[in-house]
C-alpha angles and dihedrals in degrees: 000000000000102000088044089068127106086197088063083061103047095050087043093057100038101042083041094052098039094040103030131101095024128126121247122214119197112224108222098267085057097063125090120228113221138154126233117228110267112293094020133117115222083250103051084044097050099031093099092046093041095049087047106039108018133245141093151242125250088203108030090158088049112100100200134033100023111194109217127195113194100219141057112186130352091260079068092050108045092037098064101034100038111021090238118139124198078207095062092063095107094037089049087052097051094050097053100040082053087049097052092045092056099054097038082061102044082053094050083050100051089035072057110054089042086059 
């Protein structure tokens, strides 16, 4: 039933168009401590996870202790917890404004036939 109603679409489009696109900044507490393997920078240790799940260092020279925040930007963030894309603003108004003229004119038809 989720994806049936128009209300999915409304607070999609609208938390997706007010949050989205926005960089996200981990406070100190955020950020998770881990060591690279002997020889190798933060960066050259993370790259395959980062490209794949997002994120970034706040040391990629550094060769011990890498600090790791899991997310980039809020798109980041929202997509994956909640399923909402800053993308999906358009989709998510025309369906809607389809939605509600459809129903405005199944309305007219049935105030119609009353009359």
């Amino acid at each position: 039933m989720y994806r049936l109603s128009p209300f999915t679409y409304l607070v999609e489009g609208l938390i997706g168009y007010a949050v989205g696109r926005q960089d996200v900044n981990c406070s100190p507490v955020e950020f998770v401590s881990l060591e690279p393997p002997s020889g190798l920078t933060c960066e050259q240790y993370m790259a395959p996870y980062l490209s794949m799940a997002g994120g970034y260092l706040s040391n990629p020279t550094a060769t011990s202790a890498c600090s790791l925040c899991a997310v980039r930007t809020s798109d980041d963030l929202i997509g994956r917890t909640f399923n909402i894309f800053y993308d999906h603003h358009w989709r998510n108004a025309g369906i809607v404004i389809g939605f509600s003229f459809f129903n405005v004119r199944e309305l007219t038809d049935k105030v119609e036939l009353v009359h």
